[in-house]
C-alpha positions in Angstrom: -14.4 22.2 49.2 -17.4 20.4 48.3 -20.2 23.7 48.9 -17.6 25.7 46.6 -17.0 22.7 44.4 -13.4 24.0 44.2 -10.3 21.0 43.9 -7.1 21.6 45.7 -5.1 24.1 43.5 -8.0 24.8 41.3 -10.3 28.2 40.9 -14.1 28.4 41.3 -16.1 29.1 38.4 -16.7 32.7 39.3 -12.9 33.0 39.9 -12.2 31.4 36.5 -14.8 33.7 34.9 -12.6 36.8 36.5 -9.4 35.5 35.3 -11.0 35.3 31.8 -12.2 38.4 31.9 -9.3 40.3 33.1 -6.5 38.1 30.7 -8.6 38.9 27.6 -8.6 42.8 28.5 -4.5 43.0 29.5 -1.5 41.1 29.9 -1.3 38.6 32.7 0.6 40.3 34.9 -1.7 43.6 34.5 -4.9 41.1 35.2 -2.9 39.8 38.1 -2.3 42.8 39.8 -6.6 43.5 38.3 -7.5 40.8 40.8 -5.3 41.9 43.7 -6.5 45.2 43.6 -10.8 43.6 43.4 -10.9 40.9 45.0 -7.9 41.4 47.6 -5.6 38.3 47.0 -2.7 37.0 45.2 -2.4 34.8 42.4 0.5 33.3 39.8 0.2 34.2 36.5 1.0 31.2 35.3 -2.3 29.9 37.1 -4.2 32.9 35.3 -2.6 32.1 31.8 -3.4 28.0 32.3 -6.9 29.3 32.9 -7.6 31.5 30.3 -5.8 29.6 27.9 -8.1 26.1 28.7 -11.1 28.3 27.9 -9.9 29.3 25.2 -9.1 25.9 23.8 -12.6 25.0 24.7 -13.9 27.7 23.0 -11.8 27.0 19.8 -13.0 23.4 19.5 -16.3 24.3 20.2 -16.3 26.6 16.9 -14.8 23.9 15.2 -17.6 21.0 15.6 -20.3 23.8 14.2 -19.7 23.8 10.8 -22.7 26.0 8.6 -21.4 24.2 4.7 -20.3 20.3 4.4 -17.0 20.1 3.0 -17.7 17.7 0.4 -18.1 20.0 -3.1 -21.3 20.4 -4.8 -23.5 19.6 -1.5 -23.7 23.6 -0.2 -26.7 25.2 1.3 -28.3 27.7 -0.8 -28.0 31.5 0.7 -31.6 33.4 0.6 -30.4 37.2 0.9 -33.0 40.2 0.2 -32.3 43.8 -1.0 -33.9 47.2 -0.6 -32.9 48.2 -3.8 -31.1 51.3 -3.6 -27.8 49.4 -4.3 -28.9 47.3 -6.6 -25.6 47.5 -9.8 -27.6 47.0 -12.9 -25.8 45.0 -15.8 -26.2 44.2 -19.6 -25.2 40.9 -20.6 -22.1 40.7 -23.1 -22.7 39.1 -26.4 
């Protein structure tokens, strides 16, 4: 258990990376019978959905802490952008 660092009732990292991979391509039961069929073994889908849903929390809070503009107003990064000019819309100013 320790070589593998696996925990009773838990999946390697390899295994959890599968599980991901399968459950974001098809429904749980689809990626269940996915990992039968490769890697010649059963699993619960409830197992596989706890798995790919804890990544996918991870993930979302991960995205969250990142944030490109403060929220407080007036205190936002300029944006530097640069054309080709071939759609550049040319306007006259209204009196």
């Amino acid at each position: 258990m320790r070589g593998a660092k696996v925990a009773a009732r838990g999946c390697s990292r390899p295994l959890q990376r599968v599980i991901v991979d399968f459950a974001a391509d098809h429904p749980y039961a689809q990626a269940r019978a996915k990992v039968r069929e490769h890697y010649g073994f059963e699993m619960g889908e409830s197992t596989m959905q706890r798995i790919a849903l804890a990544h996918a929390k991870s993930m979302f809070e991960a995205g969250r802490a990142c944030r490109d503009f403060p929220a407080t107003p007036g205190e936002r990064k300029p944006i530097v952008a640069q054309m080709d000019g071939g759609m550049v819309p040319i306007t006259e100013p209204d009196p």
